[in-house]
N, C-alpha and C positions, 0 to 999 in steps of 0.2 A: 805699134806696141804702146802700149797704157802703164802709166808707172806708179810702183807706191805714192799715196801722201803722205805726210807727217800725220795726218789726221787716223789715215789704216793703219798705221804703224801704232802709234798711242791707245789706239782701240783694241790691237791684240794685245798689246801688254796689261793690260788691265784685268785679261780672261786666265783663271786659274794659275797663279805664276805660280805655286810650289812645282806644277809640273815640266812647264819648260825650264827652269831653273835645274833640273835636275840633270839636263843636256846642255847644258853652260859646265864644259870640261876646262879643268887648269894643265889636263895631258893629253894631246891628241894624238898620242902613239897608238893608243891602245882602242880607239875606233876604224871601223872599216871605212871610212869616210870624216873626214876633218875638216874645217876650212876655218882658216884665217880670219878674219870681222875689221878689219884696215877703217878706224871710224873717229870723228871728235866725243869726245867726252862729255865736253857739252849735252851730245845726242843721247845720252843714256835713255831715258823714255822710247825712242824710235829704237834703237837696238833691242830692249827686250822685246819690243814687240816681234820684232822681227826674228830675233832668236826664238819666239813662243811658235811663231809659224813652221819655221825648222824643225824644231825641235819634235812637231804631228810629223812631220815626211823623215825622220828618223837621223837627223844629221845633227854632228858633233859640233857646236862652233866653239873657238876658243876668242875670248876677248882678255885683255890684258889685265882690265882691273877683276879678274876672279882670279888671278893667278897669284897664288902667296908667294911664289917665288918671285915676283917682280919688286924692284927696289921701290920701297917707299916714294921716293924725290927722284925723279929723271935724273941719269947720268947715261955716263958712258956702259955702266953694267947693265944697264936698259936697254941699249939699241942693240948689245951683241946680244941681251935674250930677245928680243924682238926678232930678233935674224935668224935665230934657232929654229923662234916656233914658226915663221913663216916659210923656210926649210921644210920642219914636218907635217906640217900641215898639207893635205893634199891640194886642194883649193886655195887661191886667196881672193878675195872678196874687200872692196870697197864700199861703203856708204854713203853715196856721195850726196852730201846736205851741203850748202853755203857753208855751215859750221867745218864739215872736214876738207872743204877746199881751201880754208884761211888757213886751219892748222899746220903749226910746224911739221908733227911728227907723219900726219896721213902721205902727205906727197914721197917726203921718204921712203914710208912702207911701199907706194908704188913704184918704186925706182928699184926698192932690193928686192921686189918680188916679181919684178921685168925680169930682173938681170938672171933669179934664182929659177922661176917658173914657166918664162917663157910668157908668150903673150894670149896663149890655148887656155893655160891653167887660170888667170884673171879676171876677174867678170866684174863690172860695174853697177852697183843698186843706186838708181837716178831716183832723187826723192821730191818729186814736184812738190809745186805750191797747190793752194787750193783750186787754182783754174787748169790744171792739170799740166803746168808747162815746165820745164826743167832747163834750167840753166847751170851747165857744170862746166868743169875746165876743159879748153881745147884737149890738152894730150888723154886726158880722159876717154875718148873718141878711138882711141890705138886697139880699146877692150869690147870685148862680147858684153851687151850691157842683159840686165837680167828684169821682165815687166812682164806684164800679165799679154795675155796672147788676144791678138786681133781676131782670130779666127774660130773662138769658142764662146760659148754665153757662158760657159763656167766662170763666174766672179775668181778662181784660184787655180787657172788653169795658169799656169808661167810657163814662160820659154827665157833662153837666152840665144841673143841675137848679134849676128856683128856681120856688116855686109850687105846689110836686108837677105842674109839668110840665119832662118831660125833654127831653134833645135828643143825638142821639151824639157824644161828642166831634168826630171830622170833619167833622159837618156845621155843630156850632159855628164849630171853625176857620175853616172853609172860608167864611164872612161875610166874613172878617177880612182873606183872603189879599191880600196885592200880585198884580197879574197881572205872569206872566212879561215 
């Protein structure tokens, strides 16, 4: 399995953002599929991109800084709304760059969304370097990680894997969905 780089990531965000901006939700109640975005702040560049990508295969991400309901300054009324939307959110999803392995708050979100989601609902996005290798944190390893598939020429064919057994991203989601 083949993983984003910072570099694909940077390159989608740059393609028509009025439109994935549009699926950058501050409620993920009200989608049939939601997920969580567990990421540094620092990586804002890589996250849109990556929300632009989602956002074609028709999935709701919530990230924290579009949420007006989030407190200006971190406190404590931050991590119990963090806990909320990790709760409704169907999915939760990690970003894993060097950037949110140092962060305070990324490892937390994976701790309350172990304990909230179970280890099914969790998926890992490994973000290599340029020579395509990824170096994240051991317990990172617990999760189905999410990269492009070995076994298509499709450039955007993704699976997510845990085990060296794989599953197509769709038919991951598709566990997860709200019915209409």
């Amino acid at each position: 399995m083949k993983y984003f780089t910072a570099t694909e990531l940077d390159g989608l965000r740059t393609q028509h953002l009025t439109e994935w901006f549009a699926n950058v939700k501050s409620d993920p109640t009200q989608a049939k599929l939601s997920v969580f975005l567990s990421h540094s702040h620092k990586d804002r560049p890589l996250v849109e991109g990556l929300i632009r990508y989602f956002a074609k295969q028709g999935i709701t991400i919530y990230v924290d800084w579009n949420d007006g309901a989030m407190p200006r300054v971190t406190d404590r009324e931050t991590a119990a709304k963090l806990k909320k939307r990790i709760d409704t959110c169907s999915v939760f999803m990690v970003l894993a760059t060097p950037n949110a392995i140092d962060s305070k708050w990324v490892p937390w979100e994976v701790g309350v969304a172990d304990q909230m989601k179970g280890e099914e609902r969790i998926t890992v996005i490994p973000v290599a370097d340029a020579s395509g290798r990824y170096a994240g944190a051991e317990y990172l390893q617990l999760y189905r990680r999410f990269g492009k598939s070995d076994y298509s020429d499709s450039p955007w064919l993704f699976e997510a894997q845990k085990d060296n057994l794989s599953v197509g991203l769709g038919d991951y989601f598709k566990r997860f969905a709200k019915p209409y």
